[in-house]
N, C-alpha and C positions, 0 to 999 in steps of 0.2 A: 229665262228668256234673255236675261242681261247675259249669262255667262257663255250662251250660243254666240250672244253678239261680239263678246270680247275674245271667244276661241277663234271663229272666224278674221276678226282682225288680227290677232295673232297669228295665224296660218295666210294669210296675206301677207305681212311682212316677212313672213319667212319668205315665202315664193319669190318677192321681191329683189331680197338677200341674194338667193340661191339664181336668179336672172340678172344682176348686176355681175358677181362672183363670174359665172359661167363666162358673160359677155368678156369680162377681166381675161379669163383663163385664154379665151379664142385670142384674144389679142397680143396676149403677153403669155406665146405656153411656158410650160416648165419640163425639165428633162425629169422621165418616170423612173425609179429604178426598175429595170424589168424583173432583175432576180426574185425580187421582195413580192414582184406580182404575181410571179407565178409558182413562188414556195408558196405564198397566203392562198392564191387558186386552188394547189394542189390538196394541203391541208383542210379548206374547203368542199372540195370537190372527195374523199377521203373517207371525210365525214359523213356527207350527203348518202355515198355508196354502202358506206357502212347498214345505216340507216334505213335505204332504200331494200340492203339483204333482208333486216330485221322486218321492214313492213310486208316482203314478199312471202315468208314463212307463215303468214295469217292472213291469206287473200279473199279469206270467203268473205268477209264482212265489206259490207261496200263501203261503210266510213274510212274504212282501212286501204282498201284499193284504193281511192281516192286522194288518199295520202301519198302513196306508194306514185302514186301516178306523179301530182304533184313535186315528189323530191325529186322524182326522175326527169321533170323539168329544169327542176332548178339544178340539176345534176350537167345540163344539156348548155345551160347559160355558165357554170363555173367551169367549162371546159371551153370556154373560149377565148382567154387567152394563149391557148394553145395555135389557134389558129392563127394564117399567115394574115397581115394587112393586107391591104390592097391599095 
């Protein structure tokens, strides 16, 4: 009971951390390298496809499709920084 109570305070102050930080960030940005972002995306993204071949050659099992579904998500979110701002 005690260690729910101390996990939870601990995941409050992180949250708090990571809500100052942020607010910090909006105020004061910083230049991104884009190159680094989108070599680590790509290698990302690489991986995921990889991946996503291997779970598609075993589809019959639905734990597996499930999966396959899933990378293909996350497959969907590391390709965008490819996309244009707005």
């Amino acid at each position: 009971m005690i260690a729910a109570f101390v996990n939870s305070l601990a995941l409050l102050a992180v949250v708090a951390w990571l809500v100052v930080e942020g607010i910090d960030r909006i105020r004061h940005p910083i230049r991104v390298n884009g190159a680094a972002v989108l070599l680590i995306a790509g290698v990302g993204l690489a991986v995921n496809l990889s991946i996503a071949w291997a779970l598609a050659q075993h589809r019959e099992n639905l734990n597996i499709r499930a999966a396959l579904l899933h990378v293909l998500v996350i497959c969907s979110a590391r390709s965008q920084p490819w996309w244009p701002a707005r």
